[in-house]
OpenMM code with the backbone's topology and positions (N, CA, C; nanometers):
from openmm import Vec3, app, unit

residues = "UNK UNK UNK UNK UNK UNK UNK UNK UNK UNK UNK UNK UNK UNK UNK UNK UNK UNK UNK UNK UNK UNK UNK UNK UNK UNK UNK UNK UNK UNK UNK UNK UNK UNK UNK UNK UNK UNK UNK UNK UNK UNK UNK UNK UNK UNK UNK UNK UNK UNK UNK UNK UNK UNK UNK UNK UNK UNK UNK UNK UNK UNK UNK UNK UNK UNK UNK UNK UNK UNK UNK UNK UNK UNK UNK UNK UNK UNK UNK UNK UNK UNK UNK UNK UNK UNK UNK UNK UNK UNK UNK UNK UNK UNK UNK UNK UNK UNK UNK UNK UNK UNK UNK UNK UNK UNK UNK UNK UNK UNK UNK UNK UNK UNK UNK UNK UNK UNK UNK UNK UNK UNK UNK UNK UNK UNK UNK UNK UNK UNK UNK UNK UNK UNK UNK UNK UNK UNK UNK UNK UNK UNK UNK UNK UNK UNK UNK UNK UNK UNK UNK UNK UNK UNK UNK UNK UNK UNK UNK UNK UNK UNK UNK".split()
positions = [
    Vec3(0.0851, -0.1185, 0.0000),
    Vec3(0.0000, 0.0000, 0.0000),
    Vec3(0.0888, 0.1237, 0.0000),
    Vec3(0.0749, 0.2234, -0.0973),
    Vec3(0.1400, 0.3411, -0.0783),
    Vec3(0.0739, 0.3951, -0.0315),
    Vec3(0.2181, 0.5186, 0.0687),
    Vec3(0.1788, 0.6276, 0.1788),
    Vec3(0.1289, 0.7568, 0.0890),
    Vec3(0.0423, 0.8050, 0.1328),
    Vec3(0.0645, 0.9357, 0.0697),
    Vec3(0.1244, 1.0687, 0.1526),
    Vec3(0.2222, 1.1012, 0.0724),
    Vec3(0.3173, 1.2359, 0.1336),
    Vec3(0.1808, 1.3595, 0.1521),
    Vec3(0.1925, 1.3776, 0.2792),
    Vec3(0.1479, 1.5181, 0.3458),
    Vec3(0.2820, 1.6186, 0.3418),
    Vec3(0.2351, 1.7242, 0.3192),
    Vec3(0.2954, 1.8623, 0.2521),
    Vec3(0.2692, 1.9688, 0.3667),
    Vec3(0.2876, 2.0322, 0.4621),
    Vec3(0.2070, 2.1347, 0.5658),
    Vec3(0.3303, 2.2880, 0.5235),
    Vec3(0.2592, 2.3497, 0.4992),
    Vec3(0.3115, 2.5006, 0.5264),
    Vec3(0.2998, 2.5297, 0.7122),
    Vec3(0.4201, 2.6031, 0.7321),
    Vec3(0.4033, 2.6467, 0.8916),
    Vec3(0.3212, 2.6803, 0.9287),
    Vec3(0.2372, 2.7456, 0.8740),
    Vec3(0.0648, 2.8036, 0.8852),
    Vec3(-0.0450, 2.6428, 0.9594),
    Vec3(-0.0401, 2.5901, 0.8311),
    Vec3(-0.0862, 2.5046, 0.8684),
    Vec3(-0.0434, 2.3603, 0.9328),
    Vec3(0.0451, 2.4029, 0.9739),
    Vec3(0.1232, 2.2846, 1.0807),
    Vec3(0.0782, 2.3388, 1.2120),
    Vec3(0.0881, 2.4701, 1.2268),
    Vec3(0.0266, 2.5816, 1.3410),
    Vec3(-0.1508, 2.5640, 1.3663),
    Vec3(-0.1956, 2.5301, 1.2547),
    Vec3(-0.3350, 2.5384, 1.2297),
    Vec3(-0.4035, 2.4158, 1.3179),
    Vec3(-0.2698, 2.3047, 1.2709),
    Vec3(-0.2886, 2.1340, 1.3500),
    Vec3(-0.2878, 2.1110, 1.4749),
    Vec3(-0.2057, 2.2306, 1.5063),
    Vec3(-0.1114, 2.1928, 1.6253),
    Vec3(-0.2518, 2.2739, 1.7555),
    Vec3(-0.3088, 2.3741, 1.7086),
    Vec3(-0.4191, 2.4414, 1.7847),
    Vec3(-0.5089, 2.3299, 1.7290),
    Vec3(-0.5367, 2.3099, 1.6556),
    Vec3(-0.6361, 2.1781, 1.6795),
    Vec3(-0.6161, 2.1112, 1.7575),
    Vec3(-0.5180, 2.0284, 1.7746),
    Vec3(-0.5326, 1.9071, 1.8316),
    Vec3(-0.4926, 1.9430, 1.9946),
    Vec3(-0.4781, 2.0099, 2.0366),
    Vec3(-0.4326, 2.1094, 2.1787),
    Vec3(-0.5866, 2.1221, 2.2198),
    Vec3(-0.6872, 2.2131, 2.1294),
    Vec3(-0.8180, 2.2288, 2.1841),
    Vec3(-0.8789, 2.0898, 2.1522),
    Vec3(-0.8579, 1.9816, 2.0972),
    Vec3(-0.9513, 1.8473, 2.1200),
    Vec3(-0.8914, 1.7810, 2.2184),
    Vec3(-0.7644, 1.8413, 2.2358),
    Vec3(-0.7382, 1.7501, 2.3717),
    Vec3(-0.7536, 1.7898, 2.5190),
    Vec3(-0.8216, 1.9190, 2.5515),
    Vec3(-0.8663, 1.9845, 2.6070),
    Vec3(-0.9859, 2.0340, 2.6491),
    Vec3(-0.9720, 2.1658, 2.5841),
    Vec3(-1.1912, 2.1729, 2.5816),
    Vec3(-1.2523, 2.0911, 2.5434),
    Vec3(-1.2093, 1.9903, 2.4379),
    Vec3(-1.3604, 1.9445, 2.3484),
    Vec3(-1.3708, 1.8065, 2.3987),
    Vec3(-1.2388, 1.7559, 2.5142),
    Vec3(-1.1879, 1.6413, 2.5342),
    Vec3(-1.3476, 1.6351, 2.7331),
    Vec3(-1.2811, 1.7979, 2.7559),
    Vec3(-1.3437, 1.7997, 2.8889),
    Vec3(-1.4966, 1.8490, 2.8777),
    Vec3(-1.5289, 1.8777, 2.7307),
    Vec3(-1.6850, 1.9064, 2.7387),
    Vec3(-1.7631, 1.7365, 2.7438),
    Vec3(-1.6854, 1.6776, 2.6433),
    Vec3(-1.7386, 1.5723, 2.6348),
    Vec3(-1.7411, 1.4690, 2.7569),
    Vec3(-1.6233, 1.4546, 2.8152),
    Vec3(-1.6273, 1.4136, 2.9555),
    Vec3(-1.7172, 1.4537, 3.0897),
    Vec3(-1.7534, 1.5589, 3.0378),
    Vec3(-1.8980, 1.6507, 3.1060),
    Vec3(-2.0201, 1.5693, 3.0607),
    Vec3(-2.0385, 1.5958, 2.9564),
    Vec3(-2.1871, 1.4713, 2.8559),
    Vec3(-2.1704, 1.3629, 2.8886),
    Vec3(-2.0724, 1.2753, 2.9340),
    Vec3(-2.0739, 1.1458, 2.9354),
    Vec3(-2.1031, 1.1070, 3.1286),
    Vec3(-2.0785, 1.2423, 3.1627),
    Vec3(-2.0846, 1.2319, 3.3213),
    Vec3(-2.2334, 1.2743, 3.3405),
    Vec3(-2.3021, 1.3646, 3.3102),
    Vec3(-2.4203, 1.3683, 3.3015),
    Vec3(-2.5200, 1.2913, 3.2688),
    Vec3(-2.5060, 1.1927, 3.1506),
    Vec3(-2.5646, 1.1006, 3.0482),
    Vec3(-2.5345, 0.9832, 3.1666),
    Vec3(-2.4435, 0.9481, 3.2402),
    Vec3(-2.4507, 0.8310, 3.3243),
    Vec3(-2.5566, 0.8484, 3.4263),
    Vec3(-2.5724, 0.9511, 3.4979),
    Vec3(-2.6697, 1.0639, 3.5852),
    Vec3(-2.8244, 0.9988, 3.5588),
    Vec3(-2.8677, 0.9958, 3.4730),
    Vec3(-2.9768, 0.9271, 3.4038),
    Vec3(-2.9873, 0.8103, 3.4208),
    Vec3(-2.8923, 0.7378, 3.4448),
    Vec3(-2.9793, 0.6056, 3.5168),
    Vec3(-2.9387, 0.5028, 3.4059),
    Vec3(-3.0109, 0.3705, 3.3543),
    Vec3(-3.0190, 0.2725, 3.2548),
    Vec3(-2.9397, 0.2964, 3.1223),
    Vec3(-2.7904, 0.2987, 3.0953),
    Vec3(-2.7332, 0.3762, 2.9509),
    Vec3(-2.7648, 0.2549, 2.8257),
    Vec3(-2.8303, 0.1429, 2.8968),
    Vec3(-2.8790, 0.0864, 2.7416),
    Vec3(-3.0034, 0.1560, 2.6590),
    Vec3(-3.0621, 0.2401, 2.7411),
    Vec3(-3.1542, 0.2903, 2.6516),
    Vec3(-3.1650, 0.4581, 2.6918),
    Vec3(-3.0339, 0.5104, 2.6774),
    Vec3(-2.9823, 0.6449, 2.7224),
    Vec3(-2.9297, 0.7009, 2.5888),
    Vec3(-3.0271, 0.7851, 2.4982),
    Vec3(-3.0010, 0.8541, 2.3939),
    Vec3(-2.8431, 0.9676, 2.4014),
    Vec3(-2.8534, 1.0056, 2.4766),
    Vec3(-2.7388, 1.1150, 2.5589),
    Vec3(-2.6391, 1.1048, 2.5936),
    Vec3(-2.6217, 0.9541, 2.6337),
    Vec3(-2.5193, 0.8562, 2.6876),
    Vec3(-2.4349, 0.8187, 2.5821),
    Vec3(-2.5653, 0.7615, 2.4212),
    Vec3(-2.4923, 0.7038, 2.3139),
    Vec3(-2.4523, 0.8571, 2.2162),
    Vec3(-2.4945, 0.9251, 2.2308),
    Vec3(-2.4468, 1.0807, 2.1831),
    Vec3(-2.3382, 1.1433, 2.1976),
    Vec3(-2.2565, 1.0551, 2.2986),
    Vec3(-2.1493, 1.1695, 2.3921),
    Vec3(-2.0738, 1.0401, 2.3252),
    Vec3(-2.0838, 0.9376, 2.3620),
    Vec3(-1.9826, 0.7969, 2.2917),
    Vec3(-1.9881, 0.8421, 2.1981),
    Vec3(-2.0631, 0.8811, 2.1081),
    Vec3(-2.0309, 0.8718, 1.9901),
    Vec3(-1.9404, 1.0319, 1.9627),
    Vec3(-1.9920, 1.1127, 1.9786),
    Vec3(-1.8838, 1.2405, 2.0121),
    Vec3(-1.7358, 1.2088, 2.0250),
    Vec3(-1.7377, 1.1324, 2.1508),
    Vec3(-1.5943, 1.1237, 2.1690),
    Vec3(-1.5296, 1.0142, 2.1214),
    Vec3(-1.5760, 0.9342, 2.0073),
    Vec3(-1.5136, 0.8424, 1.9378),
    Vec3(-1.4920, 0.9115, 1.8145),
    Vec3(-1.5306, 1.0413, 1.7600),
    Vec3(-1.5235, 1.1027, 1.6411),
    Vec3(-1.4157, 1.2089, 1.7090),
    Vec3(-1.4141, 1.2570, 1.8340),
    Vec3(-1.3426, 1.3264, 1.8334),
    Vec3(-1.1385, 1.2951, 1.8823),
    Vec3(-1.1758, 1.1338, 1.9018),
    Vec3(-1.0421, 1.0524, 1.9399),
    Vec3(-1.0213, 1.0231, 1.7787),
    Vec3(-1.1193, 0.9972, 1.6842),
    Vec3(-1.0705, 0.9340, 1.5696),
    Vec3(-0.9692, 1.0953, 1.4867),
    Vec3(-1.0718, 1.1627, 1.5270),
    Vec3(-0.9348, 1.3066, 1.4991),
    Vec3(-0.8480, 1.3555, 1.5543),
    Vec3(-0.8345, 1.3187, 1.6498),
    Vec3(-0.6831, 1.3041, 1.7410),
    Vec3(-0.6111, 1.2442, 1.6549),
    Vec3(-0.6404, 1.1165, 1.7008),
    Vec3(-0.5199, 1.0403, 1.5939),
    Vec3(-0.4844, 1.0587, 1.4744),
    Vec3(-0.6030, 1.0958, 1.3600),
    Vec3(-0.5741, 1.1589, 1.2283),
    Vec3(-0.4278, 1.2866, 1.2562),
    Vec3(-0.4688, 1.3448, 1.3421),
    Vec3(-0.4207, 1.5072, 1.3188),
    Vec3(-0.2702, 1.4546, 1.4094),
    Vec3(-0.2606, 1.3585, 1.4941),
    Vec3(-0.1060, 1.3326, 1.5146),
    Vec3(-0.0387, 1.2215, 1.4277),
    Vec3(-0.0975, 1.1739, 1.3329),
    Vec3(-0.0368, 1.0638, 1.2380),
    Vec3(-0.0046, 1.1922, 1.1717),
    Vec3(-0.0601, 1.2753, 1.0718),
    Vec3(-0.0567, 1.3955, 1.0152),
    Vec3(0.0818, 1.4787, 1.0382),
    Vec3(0.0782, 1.5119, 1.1654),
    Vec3(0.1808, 1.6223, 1.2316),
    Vec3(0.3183, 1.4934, 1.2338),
    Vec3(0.3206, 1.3795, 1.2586),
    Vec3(0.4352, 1.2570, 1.2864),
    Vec3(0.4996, 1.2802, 1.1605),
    Vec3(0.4196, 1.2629, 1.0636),
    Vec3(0.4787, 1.2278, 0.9099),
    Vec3(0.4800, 1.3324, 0.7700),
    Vec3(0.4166, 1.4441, 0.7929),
    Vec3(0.4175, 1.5422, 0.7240),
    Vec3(0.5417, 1.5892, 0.7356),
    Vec3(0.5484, 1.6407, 0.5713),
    Vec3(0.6927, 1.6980, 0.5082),
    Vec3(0.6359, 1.8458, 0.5647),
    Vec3(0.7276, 1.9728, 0.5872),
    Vec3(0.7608, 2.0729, 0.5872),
    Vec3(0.7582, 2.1726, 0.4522),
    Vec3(0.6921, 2.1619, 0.4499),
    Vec3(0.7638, 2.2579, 0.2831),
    Vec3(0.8483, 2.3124, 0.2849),
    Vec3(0.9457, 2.3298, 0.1356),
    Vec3(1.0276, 2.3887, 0.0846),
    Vec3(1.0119, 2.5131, 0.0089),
    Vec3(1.0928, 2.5798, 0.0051),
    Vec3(1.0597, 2.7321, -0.0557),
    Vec3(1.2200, 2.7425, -0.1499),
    Vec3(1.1950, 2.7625, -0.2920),
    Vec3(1.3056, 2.7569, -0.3323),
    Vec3(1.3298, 2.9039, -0.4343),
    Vec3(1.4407, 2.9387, -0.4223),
    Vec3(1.4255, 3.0804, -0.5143),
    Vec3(1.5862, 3.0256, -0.6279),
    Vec3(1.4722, 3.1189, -0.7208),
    Vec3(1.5752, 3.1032, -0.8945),
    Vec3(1.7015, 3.1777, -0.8677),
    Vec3(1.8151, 3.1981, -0.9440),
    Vec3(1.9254, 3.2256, -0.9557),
    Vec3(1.9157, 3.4070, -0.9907),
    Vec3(1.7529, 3.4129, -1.0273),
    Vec3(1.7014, 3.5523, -1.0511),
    Vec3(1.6607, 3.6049, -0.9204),
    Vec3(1.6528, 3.5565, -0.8172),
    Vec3(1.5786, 3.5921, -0.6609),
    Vec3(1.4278, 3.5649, -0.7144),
    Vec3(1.4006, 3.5327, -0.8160),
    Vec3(1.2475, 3.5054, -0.8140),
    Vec3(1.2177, 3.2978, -0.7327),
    Vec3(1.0683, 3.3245, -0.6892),
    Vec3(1.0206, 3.1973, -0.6488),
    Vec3(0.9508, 3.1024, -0.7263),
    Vec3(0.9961, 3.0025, -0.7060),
    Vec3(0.9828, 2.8678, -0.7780),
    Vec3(0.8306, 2.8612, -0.7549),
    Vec3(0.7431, 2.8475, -0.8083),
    Vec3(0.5614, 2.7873, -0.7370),
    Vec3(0.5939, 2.6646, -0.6411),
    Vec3(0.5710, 2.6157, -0.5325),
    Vec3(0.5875, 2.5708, -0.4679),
    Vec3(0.4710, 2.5664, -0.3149),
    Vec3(0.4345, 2.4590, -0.2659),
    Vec3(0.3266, 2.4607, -0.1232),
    Vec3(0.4162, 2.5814, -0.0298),
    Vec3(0.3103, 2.6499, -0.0331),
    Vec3(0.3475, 2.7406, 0.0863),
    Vec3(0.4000, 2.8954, -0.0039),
    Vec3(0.3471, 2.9042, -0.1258),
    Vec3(0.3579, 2.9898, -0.1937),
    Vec3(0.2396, 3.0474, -0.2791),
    Vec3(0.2090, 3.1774, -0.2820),
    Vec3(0.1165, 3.1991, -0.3701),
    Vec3(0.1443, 3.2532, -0.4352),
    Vec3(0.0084, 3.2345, -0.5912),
    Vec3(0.0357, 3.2257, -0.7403),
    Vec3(-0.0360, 3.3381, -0.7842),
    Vec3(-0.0111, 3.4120, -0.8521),
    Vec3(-0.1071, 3.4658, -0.9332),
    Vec3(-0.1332, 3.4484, -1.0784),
    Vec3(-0.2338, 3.3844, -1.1011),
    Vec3(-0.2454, 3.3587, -1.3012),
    Vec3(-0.3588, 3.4668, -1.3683),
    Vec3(-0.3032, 3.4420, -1.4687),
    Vec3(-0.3838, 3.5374, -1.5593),
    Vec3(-0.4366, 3.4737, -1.6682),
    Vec3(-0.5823, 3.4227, -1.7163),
    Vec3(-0.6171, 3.3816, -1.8202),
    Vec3(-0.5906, 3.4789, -1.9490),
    Vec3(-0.6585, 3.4134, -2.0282),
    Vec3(-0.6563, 3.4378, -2.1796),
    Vec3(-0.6847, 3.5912, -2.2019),
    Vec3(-0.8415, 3.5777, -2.1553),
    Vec3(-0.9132, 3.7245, -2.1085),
    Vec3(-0.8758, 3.8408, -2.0732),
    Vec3(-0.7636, 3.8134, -1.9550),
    Vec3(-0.6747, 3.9272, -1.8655),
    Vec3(-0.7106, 3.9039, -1.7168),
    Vec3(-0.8204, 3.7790, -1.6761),
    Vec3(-0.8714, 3.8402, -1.5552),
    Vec3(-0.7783, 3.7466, -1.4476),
    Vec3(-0.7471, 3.7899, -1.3925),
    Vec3(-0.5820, 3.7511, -1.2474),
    Vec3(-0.7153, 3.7071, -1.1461),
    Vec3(-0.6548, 3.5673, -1.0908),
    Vec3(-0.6953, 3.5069, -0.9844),
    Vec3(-0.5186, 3.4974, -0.8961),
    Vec3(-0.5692, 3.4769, -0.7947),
    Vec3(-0.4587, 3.4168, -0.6598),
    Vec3(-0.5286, 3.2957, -0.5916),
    Vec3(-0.3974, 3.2622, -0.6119),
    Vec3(-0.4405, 3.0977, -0.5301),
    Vec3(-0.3247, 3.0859, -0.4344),
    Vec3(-0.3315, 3.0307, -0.3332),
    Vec3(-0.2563, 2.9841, -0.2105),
    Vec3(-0.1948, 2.8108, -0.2204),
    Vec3(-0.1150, 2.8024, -0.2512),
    Vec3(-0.0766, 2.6433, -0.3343),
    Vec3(-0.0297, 2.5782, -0.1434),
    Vec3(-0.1145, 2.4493, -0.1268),
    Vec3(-0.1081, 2.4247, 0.0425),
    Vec3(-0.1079, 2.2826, 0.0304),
    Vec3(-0.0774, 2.1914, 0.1188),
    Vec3(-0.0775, 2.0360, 0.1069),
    Vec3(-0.2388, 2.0137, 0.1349),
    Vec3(-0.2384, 1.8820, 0.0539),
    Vec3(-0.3786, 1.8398, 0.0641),
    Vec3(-0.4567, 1.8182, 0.1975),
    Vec3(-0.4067, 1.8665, 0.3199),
    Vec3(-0.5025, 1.8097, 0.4592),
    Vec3(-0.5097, 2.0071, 0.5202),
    Vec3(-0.4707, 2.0747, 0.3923),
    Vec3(-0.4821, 2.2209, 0.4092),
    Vec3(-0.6123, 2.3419, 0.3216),
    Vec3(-0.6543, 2.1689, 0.2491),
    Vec3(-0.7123, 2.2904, 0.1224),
    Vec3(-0.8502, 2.3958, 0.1821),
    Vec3(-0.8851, 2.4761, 0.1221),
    Vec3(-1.0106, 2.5321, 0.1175),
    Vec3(-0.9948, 2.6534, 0.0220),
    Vec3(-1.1139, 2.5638, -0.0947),
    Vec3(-1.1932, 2.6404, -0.2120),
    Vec3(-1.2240, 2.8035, -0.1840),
    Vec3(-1.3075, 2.7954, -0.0430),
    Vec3(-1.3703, 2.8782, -0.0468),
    Vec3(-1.2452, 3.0135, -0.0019),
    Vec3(-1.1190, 2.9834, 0.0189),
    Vec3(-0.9853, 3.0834, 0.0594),
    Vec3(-0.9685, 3.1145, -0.0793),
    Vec3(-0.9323, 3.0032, -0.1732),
    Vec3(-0.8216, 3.0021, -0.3009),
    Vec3(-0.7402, 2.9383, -0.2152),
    Vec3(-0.7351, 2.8465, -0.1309),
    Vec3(-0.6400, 2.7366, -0.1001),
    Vec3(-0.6108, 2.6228, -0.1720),
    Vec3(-0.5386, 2.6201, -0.2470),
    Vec3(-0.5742, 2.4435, -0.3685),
    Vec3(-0.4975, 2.3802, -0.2775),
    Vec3(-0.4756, 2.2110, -0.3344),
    Vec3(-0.3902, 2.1106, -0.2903),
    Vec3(-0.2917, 2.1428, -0.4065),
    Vec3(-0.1238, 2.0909, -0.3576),
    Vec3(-0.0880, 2.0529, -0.4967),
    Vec3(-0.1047, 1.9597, -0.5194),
    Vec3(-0.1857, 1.8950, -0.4814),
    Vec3(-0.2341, 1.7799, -0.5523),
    Vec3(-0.3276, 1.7728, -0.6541),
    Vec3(-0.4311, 1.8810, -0.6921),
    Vec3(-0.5623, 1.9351, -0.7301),
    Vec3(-0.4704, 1.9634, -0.8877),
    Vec3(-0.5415, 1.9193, -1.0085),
    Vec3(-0.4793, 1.9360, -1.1424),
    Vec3(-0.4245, 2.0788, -1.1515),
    Vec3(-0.5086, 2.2052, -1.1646),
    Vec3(-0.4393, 2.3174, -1.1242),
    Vec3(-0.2689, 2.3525, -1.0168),
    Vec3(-0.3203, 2.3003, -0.9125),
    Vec3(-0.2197, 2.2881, -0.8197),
    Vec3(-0.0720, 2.2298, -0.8828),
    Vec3(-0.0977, 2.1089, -0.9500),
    Vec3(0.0036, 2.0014, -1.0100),
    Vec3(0.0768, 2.0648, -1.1363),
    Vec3(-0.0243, 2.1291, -1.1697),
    Vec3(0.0481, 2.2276, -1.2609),
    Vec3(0.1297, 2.3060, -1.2789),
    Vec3(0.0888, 2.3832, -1.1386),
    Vec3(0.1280, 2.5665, -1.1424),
    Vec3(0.3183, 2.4792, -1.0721),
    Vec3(0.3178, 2.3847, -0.9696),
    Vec3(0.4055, 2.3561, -0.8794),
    Vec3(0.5700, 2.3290, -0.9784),
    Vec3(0.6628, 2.4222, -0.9708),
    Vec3(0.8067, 2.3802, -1.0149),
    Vec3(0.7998, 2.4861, -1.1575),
    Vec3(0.6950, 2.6075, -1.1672),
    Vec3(0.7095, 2.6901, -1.2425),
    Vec3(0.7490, 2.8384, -1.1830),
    Vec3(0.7614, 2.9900, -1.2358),
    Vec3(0.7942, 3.0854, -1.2110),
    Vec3(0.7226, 3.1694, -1.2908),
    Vec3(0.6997, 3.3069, -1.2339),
    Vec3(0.6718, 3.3822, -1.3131),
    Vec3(0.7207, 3.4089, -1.4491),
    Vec3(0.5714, 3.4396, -1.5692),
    Vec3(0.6258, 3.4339, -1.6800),
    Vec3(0.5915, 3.3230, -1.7862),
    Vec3(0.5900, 3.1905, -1.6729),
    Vec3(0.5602, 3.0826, -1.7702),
    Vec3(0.3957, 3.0398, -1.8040),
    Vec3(0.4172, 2.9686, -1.8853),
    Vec3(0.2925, 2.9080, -1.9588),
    Vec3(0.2346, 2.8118, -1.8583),
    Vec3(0.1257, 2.7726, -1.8157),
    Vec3(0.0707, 2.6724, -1.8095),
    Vec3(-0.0635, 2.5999, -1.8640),
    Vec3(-0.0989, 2.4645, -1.8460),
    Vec3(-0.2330, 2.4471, -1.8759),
    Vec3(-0.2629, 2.3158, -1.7892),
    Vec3(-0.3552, 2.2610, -1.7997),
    Vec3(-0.4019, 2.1806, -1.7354),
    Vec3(-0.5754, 2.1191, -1.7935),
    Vec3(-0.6198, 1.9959, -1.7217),
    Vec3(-0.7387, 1.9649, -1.7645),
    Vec3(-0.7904, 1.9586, -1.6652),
    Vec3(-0.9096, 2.0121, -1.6382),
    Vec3(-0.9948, 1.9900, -1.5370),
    Vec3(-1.0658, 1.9033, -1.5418),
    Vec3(-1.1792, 1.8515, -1.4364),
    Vec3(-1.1952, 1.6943, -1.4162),
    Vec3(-1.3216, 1.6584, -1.4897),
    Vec3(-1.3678, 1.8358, -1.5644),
    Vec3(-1.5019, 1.7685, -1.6717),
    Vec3(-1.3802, 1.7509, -1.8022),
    Vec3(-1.2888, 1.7665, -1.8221),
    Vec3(-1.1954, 1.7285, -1.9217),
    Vec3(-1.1652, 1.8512, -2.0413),
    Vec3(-1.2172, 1.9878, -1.9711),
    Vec3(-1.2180, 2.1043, -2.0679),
    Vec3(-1.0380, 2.1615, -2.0034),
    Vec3(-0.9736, 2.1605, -2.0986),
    Vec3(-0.8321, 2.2565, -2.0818),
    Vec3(-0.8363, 2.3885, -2.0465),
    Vec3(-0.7332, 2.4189, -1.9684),
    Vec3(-0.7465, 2.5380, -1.8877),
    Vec3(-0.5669, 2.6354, -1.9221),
    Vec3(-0.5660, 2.7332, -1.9754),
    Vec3(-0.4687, 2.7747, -2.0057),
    Vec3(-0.4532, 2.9506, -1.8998),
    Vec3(-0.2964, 2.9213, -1.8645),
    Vec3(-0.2931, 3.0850, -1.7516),
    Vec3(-0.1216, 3.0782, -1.8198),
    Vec3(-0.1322, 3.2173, -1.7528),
    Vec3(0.0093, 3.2662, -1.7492),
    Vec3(0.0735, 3.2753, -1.6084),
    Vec3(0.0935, 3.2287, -1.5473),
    Vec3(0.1891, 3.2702, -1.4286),
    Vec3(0.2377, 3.4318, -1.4232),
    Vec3(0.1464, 3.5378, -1.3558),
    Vec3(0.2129, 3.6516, -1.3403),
    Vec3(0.3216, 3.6901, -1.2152),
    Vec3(0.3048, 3.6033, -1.0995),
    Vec3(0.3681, 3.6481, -0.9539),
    Vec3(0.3540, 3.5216, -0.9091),
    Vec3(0.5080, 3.4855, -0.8129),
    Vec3(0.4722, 3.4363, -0.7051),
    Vec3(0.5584, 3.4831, -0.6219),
    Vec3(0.4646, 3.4335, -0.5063),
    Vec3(0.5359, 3.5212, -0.3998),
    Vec3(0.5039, 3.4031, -0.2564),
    Vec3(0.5799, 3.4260, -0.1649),
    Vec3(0.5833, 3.4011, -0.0047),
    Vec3(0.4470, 3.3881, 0.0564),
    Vec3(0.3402, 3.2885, 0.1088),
    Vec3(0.2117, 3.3043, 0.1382),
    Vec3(0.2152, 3.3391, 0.2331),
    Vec3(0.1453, 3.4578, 0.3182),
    Vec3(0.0798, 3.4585, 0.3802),
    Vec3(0.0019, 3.4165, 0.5119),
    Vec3(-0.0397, 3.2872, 0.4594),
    Vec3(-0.1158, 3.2476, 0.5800),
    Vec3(-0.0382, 3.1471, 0.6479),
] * unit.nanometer
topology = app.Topology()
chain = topology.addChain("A")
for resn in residues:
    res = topology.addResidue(resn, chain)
    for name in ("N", "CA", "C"):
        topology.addAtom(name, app.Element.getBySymbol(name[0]), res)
């Protein structure tokens, strides 16, 4: 079975690391509250409240462990600059492209247990993402998206992300 390589920008190694601090904490001692209450009630074979809080805190141990297998084995990103001082596209870098049209989007290029659409966070794993990754301002790219229509940008900027 192959592993798949996790990618974390410091951002979101930071992002993990307050996660899994507040599930092991507040969300660890709310639930330990529900499950102390829910016993309070008397009979837990037929204790709706009882099986509510188990089940809580079996979703919230199953993300424990996700988010420290995650943090154990995740790569660091690399940040690499050209012989020009310009930046390579790379996780933990953002892009700016420019279609055909003229109209400039920014995207935030992040490992896949980082993404969100609704930021402009891609994976580089995401066809876009796979694309833009080991280019520089200036260059061509394209790609197919997953209804199978080609997608053509220019790489105008990259730069140091942010988040």
């Amino acid at each position: 079975m192959a592993t798949e390589e996790n990618i974390l920008t410091q951002a979101g190694r930071k992002r993990l690391e307050d996660e899994l601090a507040r599930r092991l904490s507040e969300d660890k001692a709310e639930i330990d509250e529900q499950l102390r209450e829910a016993r309070s009630f008397g009979d837990l074979s037929e204790n709706a409240e009882y099986d509510a809080a188990r089940e809580a805190q079996a979703k919230n141990e199953a993300r424990i462990n996700e988010i420290r297998h995650i943090l154990a084995t995740a790569k660091d990103a690399d940040t690499i600059v050209t012989s020009e001082g310009g930046l390579v596209a790379s996780v933990g870098t953002d892009v700016t492209l420019k279609d055909a049209r003229g109209k400039a989007s920014t995207f935030s290029i992040v490992g896949t247990t980082d993404t969100d659409s609704l930021r402009f966070r891609i994976s580089n794993e995401s066809p876009l993402g796979a694309s833009i990754i080991g280019h520089v301002a200036g260059d061509k790219i394209s790609f197919v998206t997953p209804s199978g229509a080609v997608r053509e940008y220019t790489i105008v900027d990259v730069s140091l992300s942010n988040e």
